[in-house]
GULUMTOR-357465 format. One record per residue (C-alpha): residue number from 0; chain; x, y, z. Coordinates in steps of 0.25 Angstrom, whole numbers, padded with zeros to 4 digits. Example, Ala and Ser with C-alpha at 12.3 -4.5 7.8 and 13.67 -1.06 7.14 Angstrom:
2
 titor torza    xx    yy    zz
     0     A  0049 -0018  0031
     1     A  0055 -0004  0029
***
This chain:
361
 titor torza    xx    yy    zz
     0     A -0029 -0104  0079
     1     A -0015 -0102  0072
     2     A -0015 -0098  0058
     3     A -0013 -0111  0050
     4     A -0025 -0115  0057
     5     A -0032 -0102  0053
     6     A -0029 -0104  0039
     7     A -0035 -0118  0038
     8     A -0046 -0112  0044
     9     A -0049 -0100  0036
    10     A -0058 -0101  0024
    11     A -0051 -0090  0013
    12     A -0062 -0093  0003
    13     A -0073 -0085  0014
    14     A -0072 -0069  0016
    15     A -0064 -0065  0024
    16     A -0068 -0061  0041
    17     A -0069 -0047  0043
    18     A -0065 -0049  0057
    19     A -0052 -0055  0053
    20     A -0041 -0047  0048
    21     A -0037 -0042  0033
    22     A -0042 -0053  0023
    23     A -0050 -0059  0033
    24     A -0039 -0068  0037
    25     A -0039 -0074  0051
    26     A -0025 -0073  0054
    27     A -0017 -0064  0065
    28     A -0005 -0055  0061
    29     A  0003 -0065  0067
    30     A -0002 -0075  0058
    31     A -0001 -0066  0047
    32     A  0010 -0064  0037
    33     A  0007 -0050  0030
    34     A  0004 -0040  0040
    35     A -0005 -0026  0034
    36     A -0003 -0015  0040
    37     A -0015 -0004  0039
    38     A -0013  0009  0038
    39     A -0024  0020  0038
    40     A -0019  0033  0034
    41     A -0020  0041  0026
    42     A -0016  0055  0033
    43     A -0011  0064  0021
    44     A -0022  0060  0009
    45     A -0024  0071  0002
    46     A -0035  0066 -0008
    47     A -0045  0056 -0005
    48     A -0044  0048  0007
    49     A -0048  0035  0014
    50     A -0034  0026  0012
    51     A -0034  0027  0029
    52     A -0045  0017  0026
    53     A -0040  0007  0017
    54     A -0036 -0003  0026
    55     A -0046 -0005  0033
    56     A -0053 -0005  0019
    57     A -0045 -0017  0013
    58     A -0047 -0023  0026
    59     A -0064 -0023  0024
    60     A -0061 -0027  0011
    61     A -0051 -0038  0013
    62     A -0061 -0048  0020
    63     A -0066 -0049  0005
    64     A -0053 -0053 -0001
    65     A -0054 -0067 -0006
    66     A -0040 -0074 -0002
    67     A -0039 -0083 -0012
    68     A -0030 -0072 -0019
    69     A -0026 -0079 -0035
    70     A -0012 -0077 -0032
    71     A -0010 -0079 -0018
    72     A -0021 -0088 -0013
    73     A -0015 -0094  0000
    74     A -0010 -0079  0006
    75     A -0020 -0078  0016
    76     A -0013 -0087  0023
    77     A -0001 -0081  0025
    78     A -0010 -0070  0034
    79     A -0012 -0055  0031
    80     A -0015 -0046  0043
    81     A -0020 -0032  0043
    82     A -0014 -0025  0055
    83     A -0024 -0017  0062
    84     A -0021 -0010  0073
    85     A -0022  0000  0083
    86     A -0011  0007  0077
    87     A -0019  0006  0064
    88     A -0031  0013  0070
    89     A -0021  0024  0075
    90     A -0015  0025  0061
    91     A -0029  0028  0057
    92     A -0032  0040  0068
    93     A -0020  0045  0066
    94     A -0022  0047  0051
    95     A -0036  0052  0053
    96     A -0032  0062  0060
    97     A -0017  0067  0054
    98     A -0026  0066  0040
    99     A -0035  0078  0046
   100     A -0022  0085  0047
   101     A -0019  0084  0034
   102     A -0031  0089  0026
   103     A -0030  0102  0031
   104     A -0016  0102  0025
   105     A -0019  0097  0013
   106     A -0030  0106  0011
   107     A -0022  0119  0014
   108     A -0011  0112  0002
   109     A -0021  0111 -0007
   110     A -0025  0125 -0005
   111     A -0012  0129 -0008
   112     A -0008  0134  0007
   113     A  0004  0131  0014
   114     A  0005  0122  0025
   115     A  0018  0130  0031
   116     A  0012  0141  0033
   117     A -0001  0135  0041
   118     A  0005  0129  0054
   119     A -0007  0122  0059
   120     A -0007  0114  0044
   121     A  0009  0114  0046
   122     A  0007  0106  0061
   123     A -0002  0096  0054
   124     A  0007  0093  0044
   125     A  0019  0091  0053
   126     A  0009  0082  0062
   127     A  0005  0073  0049
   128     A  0020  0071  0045
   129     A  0023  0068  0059
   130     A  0011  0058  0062
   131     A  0015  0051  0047
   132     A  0028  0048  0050
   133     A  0024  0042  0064
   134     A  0015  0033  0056
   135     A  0024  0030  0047
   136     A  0034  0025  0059
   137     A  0022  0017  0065
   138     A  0020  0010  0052
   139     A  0032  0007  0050
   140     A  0035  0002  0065
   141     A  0020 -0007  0060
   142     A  0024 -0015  0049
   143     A  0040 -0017  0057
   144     A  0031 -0022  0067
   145     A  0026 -0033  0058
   146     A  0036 -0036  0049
   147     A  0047 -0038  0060
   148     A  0037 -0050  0065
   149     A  0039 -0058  0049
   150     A  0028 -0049  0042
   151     A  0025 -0044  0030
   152     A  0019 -0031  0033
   153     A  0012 -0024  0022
   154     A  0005 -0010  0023
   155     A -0010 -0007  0020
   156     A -0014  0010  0020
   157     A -0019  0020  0022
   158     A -0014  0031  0011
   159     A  0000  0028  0004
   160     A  0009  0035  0016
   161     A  0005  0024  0024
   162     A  0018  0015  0019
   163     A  0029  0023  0023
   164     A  0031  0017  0035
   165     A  0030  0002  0031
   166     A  0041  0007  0019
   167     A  0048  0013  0032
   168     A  0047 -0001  0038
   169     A  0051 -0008  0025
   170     A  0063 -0002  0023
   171     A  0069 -0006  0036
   172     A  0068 -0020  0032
   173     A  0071 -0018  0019
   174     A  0085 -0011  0014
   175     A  0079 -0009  0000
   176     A  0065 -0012 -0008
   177     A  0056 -0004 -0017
   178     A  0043 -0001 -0017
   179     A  0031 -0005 -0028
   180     A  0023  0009 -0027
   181     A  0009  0006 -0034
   182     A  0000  0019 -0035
   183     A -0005  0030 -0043
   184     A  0004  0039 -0037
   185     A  0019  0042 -0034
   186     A  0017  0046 -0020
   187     A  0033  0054 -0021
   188     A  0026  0068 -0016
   189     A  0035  0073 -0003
   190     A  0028  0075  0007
   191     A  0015  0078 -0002
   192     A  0007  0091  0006
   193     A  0017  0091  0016
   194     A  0013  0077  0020
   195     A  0026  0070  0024
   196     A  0019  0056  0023
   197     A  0009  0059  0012
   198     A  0004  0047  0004
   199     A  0008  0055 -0008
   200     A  0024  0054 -0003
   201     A  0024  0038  0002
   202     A  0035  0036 -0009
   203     A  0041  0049 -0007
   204     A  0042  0045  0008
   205     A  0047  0030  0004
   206     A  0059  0035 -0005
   207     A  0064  0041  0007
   208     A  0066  0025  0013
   209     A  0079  0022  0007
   210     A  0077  0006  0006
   211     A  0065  0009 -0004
   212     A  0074  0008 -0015
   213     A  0063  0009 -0028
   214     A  0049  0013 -0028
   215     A  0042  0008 -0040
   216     A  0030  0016 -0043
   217     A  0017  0010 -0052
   218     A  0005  0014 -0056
   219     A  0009  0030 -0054
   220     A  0000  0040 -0059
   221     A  0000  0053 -0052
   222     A  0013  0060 -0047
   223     A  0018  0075 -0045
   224     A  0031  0081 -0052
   225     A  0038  0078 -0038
   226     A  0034  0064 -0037
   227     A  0040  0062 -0051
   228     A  0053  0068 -0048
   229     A  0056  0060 -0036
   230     A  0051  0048 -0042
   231     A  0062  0051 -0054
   232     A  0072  0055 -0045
   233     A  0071  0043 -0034
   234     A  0070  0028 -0033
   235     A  0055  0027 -0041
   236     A  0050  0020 -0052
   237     A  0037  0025 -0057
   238     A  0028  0017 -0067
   239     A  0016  0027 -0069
   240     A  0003  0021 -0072
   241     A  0005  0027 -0087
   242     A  0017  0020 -0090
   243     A  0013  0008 -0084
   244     A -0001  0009 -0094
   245     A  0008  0015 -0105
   246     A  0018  0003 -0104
   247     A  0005 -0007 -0106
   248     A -0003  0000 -0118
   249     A  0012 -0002 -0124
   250     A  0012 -0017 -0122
   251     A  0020 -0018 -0109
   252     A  0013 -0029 -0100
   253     A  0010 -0026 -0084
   254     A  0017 -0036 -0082
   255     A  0030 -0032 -0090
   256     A  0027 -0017 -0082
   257     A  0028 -0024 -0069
   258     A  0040 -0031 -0070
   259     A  0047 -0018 -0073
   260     A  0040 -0011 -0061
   261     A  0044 -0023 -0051
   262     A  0060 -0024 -0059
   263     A  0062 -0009 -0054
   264     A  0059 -0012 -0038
   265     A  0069 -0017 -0030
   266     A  0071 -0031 -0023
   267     A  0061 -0029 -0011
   268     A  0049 -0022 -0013
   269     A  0038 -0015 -0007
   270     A  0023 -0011 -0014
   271     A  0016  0002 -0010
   272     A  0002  0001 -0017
   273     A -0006  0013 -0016
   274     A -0023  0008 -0021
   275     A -0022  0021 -0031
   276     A -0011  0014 -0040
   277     A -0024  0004 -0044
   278     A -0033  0011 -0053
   279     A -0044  0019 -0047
   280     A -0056  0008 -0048
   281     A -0049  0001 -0039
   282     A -0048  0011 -0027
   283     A -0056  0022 -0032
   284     A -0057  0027 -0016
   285     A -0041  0029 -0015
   286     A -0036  0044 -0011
   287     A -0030  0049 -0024
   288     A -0034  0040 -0035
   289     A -0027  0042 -0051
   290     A -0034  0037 -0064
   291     A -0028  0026 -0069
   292     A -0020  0013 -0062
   293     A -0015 -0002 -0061
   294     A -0025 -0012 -0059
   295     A -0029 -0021 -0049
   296     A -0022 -0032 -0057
   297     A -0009 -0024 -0061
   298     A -0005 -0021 -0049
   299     A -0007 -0033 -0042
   300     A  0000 -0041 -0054
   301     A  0011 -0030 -0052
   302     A  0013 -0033 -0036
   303     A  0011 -0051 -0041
   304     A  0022 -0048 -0050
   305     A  0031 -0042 -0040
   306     A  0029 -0053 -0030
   307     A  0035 -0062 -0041
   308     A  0045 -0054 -0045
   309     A  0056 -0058 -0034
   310     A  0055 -0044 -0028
   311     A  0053 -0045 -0013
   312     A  0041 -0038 -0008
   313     A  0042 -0032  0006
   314     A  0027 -0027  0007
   315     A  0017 -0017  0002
   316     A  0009 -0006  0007
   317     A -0005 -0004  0001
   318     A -0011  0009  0002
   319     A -0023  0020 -0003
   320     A -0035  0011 -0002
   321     A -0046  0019  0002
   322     A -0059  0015  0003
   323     A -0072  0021 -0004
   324     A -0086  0017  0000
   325     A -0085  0004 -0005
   326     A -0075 -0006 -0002
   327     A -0069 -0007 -0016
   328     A -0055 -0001 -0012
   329     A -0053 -0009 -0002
   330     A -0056 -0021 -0009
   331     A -0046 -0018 -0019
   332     A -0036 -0014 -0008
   333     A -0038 -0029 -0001
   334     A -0035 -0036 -0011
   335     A -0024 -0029 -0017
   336     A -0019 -0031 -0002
   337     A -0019 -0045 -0003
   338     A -0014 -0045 -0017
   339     A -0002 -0038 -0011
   340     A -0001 -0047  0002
   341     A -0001 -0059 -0009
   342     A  0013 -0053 -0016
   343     A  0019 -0050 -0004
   344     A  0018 -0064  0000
   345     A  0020 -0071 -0011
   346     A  0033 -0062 -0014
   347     A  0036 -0065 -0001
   348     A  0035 -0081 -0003
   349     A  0023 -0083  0009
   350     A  0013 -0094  0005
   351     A  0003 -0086 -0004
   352     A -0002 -0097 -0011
   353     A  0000 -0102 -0028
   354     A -0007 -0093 -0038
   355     A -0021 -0097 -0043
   356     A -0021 -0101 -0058
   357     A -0037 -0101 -0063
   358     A -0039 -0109 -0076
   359     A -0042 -0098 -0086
   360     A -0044 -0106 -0099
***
């Protein structure tokens, strides 16, 4: 059955098939126009942990998703794949057993010891470094693999050092773009407990890409004295969860805040989403949660606004969902996924469908 024949045949309105792929949609990668890449890792987490299993969380939770999305109620049809693989279940090994590696170390550093001058600690450390950046190679070498067939490949983690290689991958079809960066936290710390690839140095290590041009940093509101000097002395633009709540007790609009936050990001764009930008109720299972927040509602009105904006989105990572003993996490992380998929369509003129206009009087 080809995938026109699919769509007359599928019924969105009914939950989604748990034996079919991400959403419950029928379709085959081939017949698919956004590809998500799942990436379970989450090797240097140095507070809670469980972000190695937000993909496979979101994908649990996804076959609950009612397509009929408000503002984009015919993306289903344009197909979303889930790419689950062997190489995904070796991510997974690979980042159980590098992560055992890592606690030792992060215990001695928090007991004040160096690691220099304990060579077995030493040798782990220099065996994580080496096993992130292979990762980082084979994610990148991923989404190339996907986007050189016409694809728009987005990226779904694991901890928030899983995006390095797809901005790797990015930047060598891009010459210049920027990157959206919504989270609690600046994530500038080098090479944060020796860890090259820490989840705390994702924008430290995307700096270092010369065709990031702008990183554009909302929702901040945890960060060290190093974060903020490199964040004052290089190409990022911070608007800290208190002066974004500070601008609105003073009478400026979310929506007059987020055209200044899209006005500063350069022509082609990219969105990191880490869970933890939201506020806590929303992912209370996420590893290193802050008080305080963006809604639901304002960040996806913030990523609608930029889909309309005339900037050209590129993709999106979404990363940190970690999932408690419920499934609430997860069910907030599938449909910020399809949210996203929906403005990176729209913004990317596929056939998503006209906006849903209720009667309200």
């Amino acid at each position: 059955m080809n995938k026109e024949n699919k769509i007359k045949n599928f019924d969105p309105s009914q939950p989604g098939l748990a034996d079919q792929n991400i959403f419950g949609l029928p379709f085959t990668a081939e017949e698919c126009e956004i590809i998500i890449i799942p990436v379970p890792w989450e090797v240097t987490v140095s507070y809670g942990a469980g972000a190695s299993d937000g993909p496979d969380a979101i994908l649990e939770s996804s076959f609950q998703v009612d397509l009929h999305h408000q503002q984009f109620p015919e993306l289903w049809k344009l197909g979303i794949y889930l790419d689950k693989n062997k190489q995904t279940e070796e991510w997974a090994s690979q980042s159980k057993r590098f992560k055992a590696l890592a606690q030792p170390i992060i215990s001695a550093l928090e007991n004040g010891e160096e690691i220099s001058k304990k060579p077995k600690l030493q040798a782990y450390l220099e065996d994580i470094n080496k096993a992130c950046s292979t990762f980082n190679s084979e994610v990148k070498d991923r989404v190339l693999y996907w986007a050189n067939q016409g694809k728009k490949v987005v990226l779904l983690g694991g901890d928030h050092s899983t995006p390095l290689g797809y901005y790797q991958a990015l930047a060598t079809m891009h010459d210049d773009f920027g990157l959206l960066h919504l989270d609690a936290h600046m994530d500038l710390r080098k090479a944060y407990e020796g860890f090259e690839n820490s989840h705390a140095s994702i924008m430290y290590n995307a700096l270092k890409i010369s065709q990031i041009s702008k990183i554009v940093q909302v929702g901040i509101r945890d960060f060290c004295e190093q974060e903020v000097e490199v964040a004052l002395a290089d190409r990022v633009v911070v608007h800290t969860d208190m002066d974004i709540k500070s601008d609105s007790f003073s009478g400026i609009t979310w929506d007059e805040q987020c055209d200044i936050i899209i006005a500063a990001l350069p022509q082609k764009v990219a969105i990191s989403f880490d869970i933890d930008a939201l506020q806590a109720w929303y992912c209370p299972n996420t590893g290193t949660p802050v008080p305080g927040g963006l809604s639901f509602e304002e960040a996806t009105y913030l990523l609608s606004k930029l889909a309309d904006s005339g900037k050209e989105i590129i993709g999106f990572d979404l990363v940190e969902v970690s999932p408690g003993e419920d499934d609430w996490d997860g069910n907030v992380g599938s449909r910020l996924l399809f949210h996203m998929c929906g403005i990176l369509a729209k913004n990317n003129k596929m056939a998503v469908g006209n906006k849903i206009n209720f009667k309200r009087s």
